[in-house]
C-alpha positions in Angstrom: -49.0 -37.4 -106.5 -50.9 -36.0 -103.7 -50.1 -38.9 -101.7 -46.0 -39.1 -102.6 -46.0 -35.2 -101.7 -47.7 -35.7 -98.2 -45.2 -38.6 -97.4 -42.1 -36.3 -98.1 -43.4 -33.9 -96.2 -43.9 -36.1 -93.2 -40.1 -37.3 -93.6 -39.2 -33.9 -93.5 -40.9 -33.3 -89.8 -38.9 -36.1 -88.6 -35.6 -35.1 -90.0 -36.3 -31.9 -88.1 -37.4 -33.3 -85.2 -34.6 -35.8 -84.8 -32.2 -32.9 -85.5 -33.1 -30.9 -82.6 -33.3 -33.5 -80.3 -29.6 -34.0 -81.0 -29.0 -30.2 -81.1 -31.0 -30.1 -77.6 -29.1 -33.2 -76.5 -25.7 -32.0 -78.0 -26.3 -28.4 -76.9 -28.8 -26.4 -75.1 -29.1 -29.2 -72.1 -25.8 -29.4 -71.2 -25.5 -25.7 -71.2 -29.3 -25.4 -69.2 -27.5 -28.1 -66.7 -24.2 -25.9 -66.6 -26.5 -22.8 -65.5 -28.1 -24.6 -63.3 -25.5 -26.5 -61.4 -23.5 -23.3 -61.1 -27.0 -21.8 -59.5 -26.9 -24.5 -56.5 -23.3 -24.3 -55.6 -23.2 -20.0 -56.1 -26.3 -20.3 -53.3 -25.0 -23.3 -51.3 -21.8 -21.4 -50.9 -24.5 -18.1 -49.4 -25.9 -20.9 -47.3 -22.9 -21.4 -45.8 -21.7 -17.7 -45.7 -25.4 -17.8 -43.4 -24.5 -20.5 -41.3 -26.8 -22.5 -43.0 -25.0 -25.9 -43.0 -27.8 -28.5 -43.3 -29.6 -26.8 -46.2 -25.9 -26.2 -48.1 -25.5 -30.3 -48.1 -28.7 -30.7 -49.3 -28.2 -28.2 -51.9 -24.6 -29.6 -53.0 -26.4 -33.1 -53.2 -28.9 -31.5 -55.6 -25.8 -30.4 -57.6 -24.3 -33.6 -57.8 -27.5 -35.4 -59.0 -27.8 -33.4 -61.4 -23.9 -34.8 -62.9 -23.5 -37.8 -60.7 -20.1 -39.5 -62.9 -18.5 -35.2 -63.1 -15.3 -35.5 -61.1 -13.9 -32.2 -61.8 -18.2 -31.3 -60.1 -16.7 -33.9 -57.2 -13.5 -32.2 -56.3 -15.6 -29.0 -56.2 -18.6 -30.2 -53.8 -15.6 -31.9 -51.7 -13.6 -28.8 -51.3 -16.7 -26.9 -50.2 -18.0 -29.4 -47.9 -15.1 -29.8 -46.0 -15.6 -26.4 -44.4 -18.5 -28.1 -42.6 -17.9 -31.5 -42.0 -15.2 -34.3 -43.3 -18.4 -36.9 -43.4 -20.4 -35.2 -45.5 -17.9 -35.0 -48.1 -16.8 -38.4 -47.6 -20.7 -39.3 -48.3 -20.6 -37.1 -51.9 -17.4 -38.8 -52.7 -19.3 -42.5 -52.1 -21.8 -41.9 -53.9 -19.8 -41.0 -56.8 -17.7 -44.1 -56.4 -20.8 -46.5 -56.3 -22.1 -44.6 -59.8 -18.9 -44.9 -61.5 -17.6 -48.0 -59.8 -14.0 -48.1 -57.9 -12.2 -49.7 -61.5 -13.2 -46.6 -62.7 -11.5 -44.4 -60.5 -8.3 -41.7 -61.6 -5.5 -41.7 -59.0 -6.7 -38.6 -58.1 -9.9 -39.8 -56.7 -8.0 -42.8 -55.3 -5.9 -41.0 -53.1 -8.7 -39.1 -51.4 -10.5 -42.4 -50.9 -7.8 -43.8 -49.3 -6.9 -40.6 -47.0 -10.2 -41.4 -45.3 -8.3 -44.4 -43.6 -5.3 -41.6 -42.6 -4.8 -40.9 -39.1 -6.7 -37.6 -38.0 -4.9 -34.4 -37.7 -4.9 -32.9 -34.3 -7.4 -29.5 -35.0 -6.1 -26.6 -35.3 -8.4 -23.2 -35.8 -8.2 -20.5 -38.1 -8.4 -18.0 -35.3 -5.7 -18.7 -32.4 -6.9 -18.3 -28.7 -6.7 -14.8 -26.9 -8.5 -11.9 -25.6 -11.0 -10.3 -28.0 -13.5 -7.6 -27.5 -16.4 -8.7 -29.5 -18.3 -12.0 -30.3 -16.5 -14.7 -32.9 -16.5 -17.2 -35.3 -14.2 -19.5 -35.4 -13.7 -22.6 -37.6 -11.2 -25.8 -38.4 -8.7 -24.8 -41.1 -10.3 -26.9 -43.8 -6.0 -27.9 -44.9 -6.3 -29.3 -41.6 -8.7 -31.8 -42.0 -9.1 -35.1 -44.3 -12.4 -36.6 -46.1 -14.3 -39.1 -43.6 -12.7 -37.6 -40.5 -15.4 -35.5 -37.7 -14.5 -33.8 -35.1 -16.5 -33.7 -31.9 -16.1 -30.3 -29.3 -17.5 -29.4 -25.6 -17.3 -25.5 -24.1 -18.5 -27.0 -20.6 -14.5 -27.8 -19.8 -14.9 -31.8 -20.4 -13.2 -33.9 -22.7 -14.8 -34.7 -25.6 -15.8 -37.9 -27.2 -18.1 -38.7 -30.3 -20.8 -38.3 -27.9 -20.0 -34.7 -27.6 -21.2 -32.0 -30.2 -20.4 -32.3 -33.8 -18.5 -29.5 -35.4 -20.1 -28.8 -38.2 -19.0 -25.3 -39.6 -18.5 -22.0 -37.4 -18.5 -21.9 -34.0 -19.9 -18.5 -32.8 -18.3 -17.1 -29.6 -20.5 -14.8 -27.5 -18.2 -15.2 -24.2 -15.6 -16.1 -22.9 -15.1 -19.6 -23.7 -13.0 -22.4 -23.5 -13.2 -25.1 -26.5 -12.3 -28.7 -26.0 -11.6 -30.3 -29.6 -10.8 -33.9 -30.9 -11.1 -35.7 -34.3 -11.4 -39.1 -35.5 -11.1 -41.3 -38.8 -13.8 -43.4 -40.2 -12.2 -46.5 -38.0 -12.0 -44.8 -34.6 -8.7 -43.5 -34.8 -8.2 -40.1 -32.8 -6.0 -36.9 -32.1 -5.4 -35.6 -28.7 -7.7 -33.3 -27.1 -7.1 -29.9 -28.3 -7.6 -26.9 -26.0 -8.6 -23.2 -27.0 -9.2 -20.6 -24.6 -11.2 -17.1 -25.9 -11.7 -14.2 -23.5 -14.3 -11.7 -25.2 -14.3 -8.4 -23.1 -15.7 -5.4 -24.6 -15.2 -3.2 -22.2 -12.3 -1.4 -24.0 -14.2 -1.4 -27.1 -17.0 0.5 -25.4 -14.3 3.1 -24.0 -12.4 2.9 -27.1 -16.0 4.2 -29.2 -17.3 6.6 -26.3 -13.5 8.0 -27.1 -14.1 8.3 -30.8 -17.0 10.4 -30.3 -15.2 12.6 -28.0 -12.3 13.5 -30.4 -14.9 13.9 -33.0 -17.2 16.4 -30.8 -13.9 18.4 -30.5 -12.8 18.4 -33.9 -15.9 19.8 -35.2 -16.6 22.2 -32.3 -12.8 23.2 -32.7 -12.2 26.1 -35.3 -8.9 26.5 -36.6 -7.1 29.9 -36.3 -5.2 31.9 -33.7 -7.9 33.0 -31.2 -8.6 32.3 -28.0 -10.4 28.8 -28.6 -8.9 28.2 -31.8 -6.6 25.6 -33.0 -3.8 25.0 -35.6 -4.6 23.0 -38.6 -1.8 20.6 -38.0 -3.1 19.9 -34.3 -6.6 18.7 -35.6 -5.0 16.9 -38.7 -2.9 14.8 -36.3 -5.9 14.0 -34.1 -8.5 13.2 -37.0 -5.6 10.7 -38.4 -5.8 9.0 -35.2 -9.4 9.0 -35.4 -9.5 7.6 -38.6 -7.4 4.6 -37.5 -9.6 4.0 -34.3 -12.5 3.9 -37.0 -10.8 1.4 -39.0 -10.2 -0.6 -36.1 -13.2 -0.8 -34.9 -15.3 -1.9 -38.1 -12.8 -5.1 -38.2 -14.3 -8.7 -38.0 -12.2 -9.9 -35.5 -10.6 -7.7 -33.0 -8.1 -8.8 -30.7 -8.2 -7.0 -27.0 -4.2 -5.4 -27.1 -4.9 -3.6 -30.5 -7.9 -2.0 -29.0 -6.4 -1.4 -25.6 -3.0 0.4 -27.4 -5.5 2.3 -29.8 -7.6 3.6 -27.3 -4.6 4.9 -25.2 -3.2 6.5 -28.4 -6.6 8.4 -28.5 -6.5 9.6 -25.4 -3.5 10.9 -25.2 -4.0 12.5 -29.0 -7.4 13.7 -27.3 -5.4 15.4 -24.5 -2.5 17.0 -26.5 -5.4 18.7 -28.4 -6.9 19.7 -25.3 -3.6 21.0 -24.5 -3.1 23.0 -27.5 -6.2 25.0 -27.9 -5.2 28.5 -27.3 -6.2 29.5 -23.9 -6.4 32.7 -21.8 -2.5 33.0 -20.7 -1.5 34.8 -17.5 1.7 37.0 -18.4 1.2 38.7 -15.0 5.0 37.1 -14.0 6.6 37.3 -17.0 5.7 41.4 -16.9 7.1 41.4 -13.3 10.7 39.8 -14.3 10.7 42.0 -17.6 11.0 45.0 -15.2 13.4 43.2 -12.8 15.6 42.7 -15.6 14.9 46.0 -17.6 16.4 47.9 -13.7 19.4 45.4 -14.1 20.4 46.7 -16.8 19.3 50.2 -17.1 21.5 50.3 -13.9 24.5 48.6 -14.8 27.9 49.6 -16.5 30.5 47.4 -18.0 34.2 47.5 -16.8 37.2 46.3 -14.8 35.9 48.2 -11.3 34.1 46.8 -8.4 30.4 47.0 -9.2 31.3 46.5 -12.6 29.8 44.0 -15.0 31.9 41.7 -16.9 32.2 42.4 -20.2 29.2 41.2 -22.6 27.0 40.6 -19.8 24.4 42.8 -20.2 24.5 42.3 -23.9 23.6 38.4 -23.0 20.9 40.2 -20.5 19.4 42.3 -22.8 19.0 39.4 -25.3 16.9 37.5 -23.1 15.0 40.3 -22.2 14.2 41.3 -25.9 13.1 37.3 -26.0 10.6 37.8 -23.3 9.1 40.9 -24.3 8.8 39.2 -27.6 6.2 36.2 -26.3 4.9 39.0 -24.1 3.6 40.7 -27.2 2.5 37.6 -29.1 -1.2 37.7 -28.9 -1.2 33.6 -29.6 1.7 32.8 -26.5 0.5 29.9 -24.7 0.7 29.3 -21.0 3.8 27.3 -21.7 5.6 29.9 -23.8 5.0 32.3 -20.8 6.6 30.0 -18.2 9.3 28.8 -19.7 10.4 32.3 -20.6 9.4 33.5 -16.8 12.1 30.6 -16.4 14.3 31.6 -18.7 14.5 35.2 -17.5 15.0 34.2 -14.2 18.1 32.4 -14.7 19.4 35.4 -17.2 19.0 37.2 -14.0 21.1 35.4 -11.6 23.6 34.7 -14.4 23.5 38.4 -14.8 24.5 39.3 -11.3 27.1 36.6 -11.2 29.1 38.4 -13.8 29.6 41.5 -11.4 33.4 42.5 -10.1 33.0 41.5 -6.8 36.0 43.2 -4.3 39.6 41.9 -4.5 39.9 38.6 -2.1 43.5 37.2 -0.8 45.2 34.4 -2.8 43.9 31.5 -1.0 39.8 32.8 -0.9 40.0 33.9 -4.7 41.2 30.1 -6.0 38.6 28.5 -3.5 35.3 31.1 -3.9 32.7 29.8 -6.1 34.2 26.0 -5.8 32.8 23.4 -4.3 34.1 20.5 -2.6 32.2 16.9 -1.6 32.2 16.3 2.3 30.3 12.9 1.9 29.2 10.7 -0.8 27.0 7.8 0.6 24.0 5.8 0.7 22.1 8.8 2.8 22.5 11.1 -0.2 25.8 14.0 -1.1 27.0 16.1 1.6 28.0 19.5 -0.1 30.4 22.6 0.8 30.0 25.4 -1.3 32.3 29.0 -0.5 30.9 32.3 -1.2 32.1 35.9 -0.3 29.7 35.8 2.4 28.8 32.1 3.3 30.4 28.4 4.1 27.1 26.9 2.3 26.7 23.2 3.4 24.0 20.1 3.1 22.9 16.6 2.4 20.8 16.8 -1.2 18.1 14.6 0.6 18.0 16.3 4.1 17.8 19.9 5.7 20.7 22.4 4.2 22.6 24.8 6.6 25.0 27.8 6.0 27.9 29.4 8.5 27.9 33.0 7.8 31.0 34.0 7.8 32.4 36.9 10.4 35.8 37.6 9.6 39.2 35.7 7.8 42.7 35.7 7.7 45.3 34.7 5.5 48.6 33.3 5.8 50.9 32.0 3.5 48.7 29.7 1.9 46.5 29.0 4.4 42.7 30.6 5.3 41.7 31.0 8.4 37.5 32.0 9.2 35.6 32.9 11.6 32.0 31.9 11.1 28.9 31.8 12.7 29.3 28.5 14.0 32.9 28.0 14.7 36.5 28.1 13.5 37.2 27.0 10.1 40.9 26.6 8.6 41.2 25.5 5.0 44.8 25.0 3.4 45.5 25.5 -0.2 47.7 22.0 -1.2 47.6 22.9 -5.1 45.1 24.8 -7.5 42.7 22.3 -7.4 42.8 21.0 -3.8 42.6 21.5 -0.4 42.7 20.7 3.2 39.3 21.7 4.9 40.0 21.0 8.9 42.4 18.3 8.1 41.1 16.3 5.3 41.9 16.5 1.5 39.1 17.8 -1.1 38.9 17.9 -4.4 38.0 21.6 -5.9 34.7 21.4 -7.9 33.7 23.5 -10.4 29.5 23.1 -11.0 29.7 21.4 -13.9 32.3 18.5 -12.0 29.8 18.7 -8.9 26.9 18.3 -11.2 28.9 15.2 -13.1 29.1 13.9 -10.0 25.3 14.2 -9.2 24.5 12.6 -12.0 26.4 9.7 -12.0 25.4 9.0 -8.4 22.1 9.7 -9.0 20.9 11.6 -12.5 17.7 13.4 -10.5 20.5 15.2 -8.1 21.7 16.8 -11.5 18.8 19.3 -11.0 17.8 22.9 -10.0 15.7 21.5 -7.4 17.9 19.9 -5.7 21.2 21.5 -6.0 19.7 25.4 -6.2 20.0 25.5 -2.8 24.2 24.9 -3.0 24.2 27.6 -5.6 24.0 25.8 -8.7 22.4 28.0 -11.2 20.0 26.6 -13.8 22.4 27.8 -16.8 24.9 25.5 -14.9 22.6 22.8 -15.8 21.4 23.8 -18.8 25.4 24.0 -19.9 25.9 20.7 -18.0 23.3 19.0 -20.5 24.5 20.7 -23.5 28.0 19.2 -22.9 27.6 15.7 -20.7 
């Protein structure tokens, strides 16, 4: 009995044993050799992250070894290999071909065999040439390339052959560089050369970072509020978006030289706007001065029909520009700007002020001509001008020396005006309201706004206070000119 029970018992054991060796064969080693093969191929793939191209082959040929006859394992090691070299992956696919044998093959693996035999394409990288402003690596776009096929490269400037370098995997450009590329098949077949040309200049880089730092030194040292020194929170939010892009910029991989060279001038022109408008010390010195000129105006003036009179509404229009003044005056924040254009302001209030006032009575002929102006010349050398005041024959070039004929007496006749100036005779004849004959020839009467039309279209800087000020032209002449051209 003793003996029958120890025999069962033995059959037993190698039931069990047999069993898990089929369960091991059936289903812990193809799971152990899953883990592993994805092991190799996740740290091949960091190999090659690292430039590390030799020890990511040998690593994808431990992976293969490991399922020799696995095509899907094939396609895999192929795809990754050919970001290194079209050989190398021609090798793993030949040694899967000599395991399983070529009548064995799907039409899948067929067709990649056969590409080997294609032409080569002519290389093409995945960065294009250019200016950059810090070191790169470039590489062939693996689309680009076929199993079997190399490539060969020189940076010296001469053509390459399969004596020249290998590409296999990134290039890293420190310089500027130019790279000469050409490819072959596995029977000498080859592309044209192909030609890349990388400028690396990081000069603008270094300007563009030396610029972050400065905007951020004056964001933080700048306070917002309304105090001398202070700024408003929209002025350092516009500023610190800017920054913030520069930043971003900056941290990229690859950075070509024109987005760097437009950021950098984006930053200092944001850096200089904020400069600009941190409240400052202001100087209100002139605009006090023309306060009080235009305060006497019109504490002194009357409106009416009479001679000294003003016309009516004037020094209501006056006293609006003075109460304008007096209001950035009194503004504890004003900025230097806000001052001078108001001291600007005022001053043309001023004159147009004093142009409203009922001048005497003038004959037929002067009244329809005074305050008219009339173009002598309009040539190459620039616009020679005649303006007519109460007092003056006002005449110039815009781009040359003015002069004026003061006038000394004048007589009228019928409808002609006869003066006697500083400088000599002077008969003008009234043809119709808007013309006349000044000593024998035919103008046009101008008003400012036809004169300054006329400026414009010969010239549109002539269609300024500076240079037509001295002709009378006032600067709410212009400004009306603007509003309305």
């Amino acid at each position: 009995m003793r003996g029958k029970n120890n025999k069962k018992i033995f059959i037993v054991v190698i039931v069990i044993i047999a069993i898990l060796g089929i369960a091991y064969k059936a289903v812990l080693a193809p799971t152990i050799k899953s883990k592993q093969i994805q092991a190799k191929m996740q740290e091949a793939k960091e190999c090659i992250k690292e430039s590390e191209f030799n020890k990511s082959i040998d690593l994808l040929g431990e992976v293969q070894n490991l399922d020799i006859d696995n095509e899907n394992l094939l396609l895999e090691i192929i795809n990754l290999t050919l970001t290194i070299d079209g050989d190398d992956a021609y090798n793993f696919l030949k040694r899967y071909v000599d395991k399983v044998g070529e009548e064995n093959l799907s039409t899948n693996i067929k067709n990649i065999l056969n590409s080997a035999q294609e032409a080569p394409k002519s290389a093409q990288m995945n960065i294009n040439s250019g200016k950059y402003v810090s070191p790169i690596w470039i590489k062939l776009n693996k689309d680009d390339m076929n199993i079997g096929h190399s490539y060969y490269y020189t940076t010296n400037g001469e053509e390459p052959n399969k004596n020249s370098t290998k590409y296999r995997g990134d290039i890293y450009i420190t310089k500027t560089t130019t790279i000469k590329i050409i490819g072959y098949n596995r029977e000498g077949k080859s592309t044209q050369v192909s030609t890349f040309n990388y400028i690396i200049d990081n000069n603008i880089l270094n300007k563009l970072k030396n610029n972050i730092e400065t905007a951020e030194k004056l964001i933080s040292e700048t306070k917002i509020g309304s105090d001398i020194g202070n700024i408003s929170e929209k002025e350092k939010n516009k500023l610190q978006n800017i920054v913030n892009n520069a930043e971003k910029l900056v941290k990229n991989k690859v950075i070509k030289y024109s987005d760097v060279y437009n950021m950098n001038n984006e930053l200092e022109n944001g850096i200089k706007i904020f400069k600009n408008n941190i409240i400052k010390p202001v100087d209100k010195s002139e605009l006090k001065v023309y306060i009080g000129k235009a305060n006497n105006l019109y504490n002194s003036s009357s409106e009416g029909n009479k001679e000294g009179q003003y016309k009516p509404a004037a020094r209501g229009s006056l006293k609006k520009s003075i109460s304008t003044a007096e209001n950035i005056y009194n503004k504890n924040s004003a900025t230097q700007n806000e001052v001078d254009y108001q001291v600007s302001q005022l001053k043309s209030a001023i004159n147009t002020f004093k142009q409203q006032k009922i001048k005497q009575t003038t004959g037929n002929v002067e009244q329809k001509i005074l305050g008219k102006y009339i173009v002598l010349a309009n040539d190459p050398y620039g616009m020679e001008i005649n303006k007519f005041t109460k007092e003056w024959i006002i005449a110039g070039r815009t781009e040359s020396e003015d002069w004026s004929k003061k006038i000394l007496g004048r007589r009228e006749s019928g409808n002609t005006l006869y003066y006697t100036t500083t400088d000599r005779p002077i008969t003008i004849k009234l043809i119709d309201d808007n013309t006349i004959s000044y000593e024998g020839s035919v103008y046009r009467l101008l008003t400012a706004y036809q004169l300054l039309s006329i400026a414009y279209d010969k010239e549109p800087g002539y269609a300024s206070y500076a240079v037509l000020g001295g002709f009378g032209v006032s600067q709410s002449d212009i400004n009306y000119f603007y509003s309305h051209h």
